[in-house]
matplotlib code that plots the C-alpha trace (Angstrom):
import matplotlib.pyplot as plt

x = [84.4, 82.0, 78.2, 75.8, 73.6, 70.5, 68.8, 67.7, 64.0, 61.9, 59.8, 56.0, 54.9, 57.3, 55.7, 56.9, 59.0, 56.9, 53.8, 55.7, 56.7, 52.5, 51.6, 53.7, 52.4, 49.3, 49.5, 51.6, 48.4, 45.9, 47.8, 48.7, 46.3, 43.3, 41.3, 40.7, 44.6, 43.4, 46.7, 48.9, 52.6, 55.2, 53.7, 53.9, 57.2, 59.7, 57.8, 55.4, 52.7, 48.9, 46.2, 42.8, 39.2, 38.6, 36.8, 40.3, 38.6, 39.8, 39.3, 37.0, 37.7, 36.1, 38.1, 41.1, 40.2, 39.5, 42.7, 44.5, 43.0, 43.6, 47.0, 47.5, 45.8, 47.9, 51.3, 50.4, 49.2, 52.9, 52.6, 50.7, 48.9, 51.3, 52.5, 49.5, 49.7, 52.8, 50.6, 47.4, 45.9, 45.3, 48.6, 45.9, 47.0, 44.7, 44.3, 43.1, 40.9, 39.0, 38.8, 37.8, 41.2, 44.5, 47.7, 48.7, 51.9, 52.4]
y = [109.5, 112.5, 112.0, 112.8, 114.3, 112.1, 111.1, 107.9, 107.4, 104.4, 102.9, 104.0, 100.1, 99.5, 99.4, 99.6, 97.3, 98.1, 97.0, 93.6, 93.3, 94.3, 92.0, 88.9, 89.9, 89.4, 86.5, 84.5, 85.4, 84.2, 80.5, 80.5, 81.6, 79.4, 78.4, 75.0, 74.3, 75.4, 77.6, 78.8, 76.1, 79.0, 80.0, 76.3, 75.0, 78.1, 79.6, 76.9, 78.9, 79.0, 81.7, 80.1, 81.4, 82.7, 79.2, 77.4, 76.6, 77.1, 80.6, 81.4, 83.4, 86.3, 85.9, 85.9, 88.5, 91.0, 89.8, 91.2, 93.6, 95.2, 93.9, 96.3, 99.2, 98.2, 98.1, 101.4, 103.2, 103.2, 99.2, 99.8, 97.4, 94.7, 96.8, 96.7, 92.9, 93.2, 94.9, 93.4, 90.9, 88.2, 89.2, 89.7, 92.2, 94.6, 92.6, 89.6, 91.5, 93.0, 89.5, 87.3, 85.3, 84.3, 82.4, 79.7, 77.9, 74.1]
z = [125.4, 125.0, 126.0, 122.5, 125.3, 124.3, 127.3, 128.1, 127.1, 128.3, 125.7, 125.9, 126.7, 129.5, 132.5, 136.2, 137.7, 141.1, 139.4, 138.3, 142.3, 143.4, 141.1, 141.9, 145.8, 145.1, 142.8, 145.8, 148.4, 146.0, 145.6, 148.9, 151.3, 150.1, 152.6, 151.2, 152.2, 156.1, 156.2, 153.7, 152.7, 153.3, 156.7, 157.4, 157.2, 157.6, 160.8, 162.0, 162.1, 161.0, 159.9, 161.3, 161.9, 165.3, 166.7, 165.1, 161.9, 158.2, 156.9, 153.8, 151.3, 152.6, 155.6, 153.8, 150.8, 154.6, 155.9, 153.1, 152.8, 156.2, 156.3, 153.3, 155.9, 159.1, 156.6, 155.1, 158.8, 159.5, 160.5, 163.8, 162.8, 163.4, 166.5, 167.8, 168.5, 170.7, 173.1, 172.7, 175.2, 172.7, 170.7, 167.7, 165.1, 163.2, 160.2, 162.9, 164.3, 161.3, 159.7, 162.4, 162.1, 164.3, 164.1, 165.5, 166.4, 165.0]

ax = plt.figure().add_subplot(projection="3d")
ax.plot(x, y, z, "-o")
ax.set_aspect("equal")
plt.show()
């Protein structure tokens, strides 16, 4: 078989498949992580764990909208972020400490 040498175009509407993945990402924290559920279903059951205020209260949504938001920060500073809480006193990560949050084990 010989090649027609066209090259393969992508249509001018198609957009990223790493935007489709960003999006679904963020769409899974927002139903999720609501502080009106006091910790988020798939923490819950797999890992027994909970994301709580620092007195052991339910998060608010600004709580959790800062928690994101400097997970995103401790994920993109090469996660030392998350390594940070395997040497931290309180085990707190950087995202924990920035929001006022923890987790706890059920």
């Amino acid at each position: 078989l010989r090649s027609s040498g066209a090259r393969f175009r992508r249509a001018p509407n198609a957009r990223p498949q790493w935007l489709y993945g960003v999006g679904r990402c963020v769409a899974h924290n927002a139903t999720h992580r609501t502080p009106t559920s006091y910790y988020a279903p798939s923490l819950r059951f797999p890992w027994r764990v909970a994301v709580v205020a620092a007195d052991g209260g339910p998060i608010t949504w600004l709580q959790a909208s800062k928690r994101f938001a400097a997970g995103l920060l401790s994920l993109a500073g090469l996660g030392l972020g998350f390594i940070w809480a395997l040497v931290d006193r309180r085990k707190l990560a950087w995202h924990d400490r920035l929001s006022g949050t923890r987790l706890i084990h059920l």
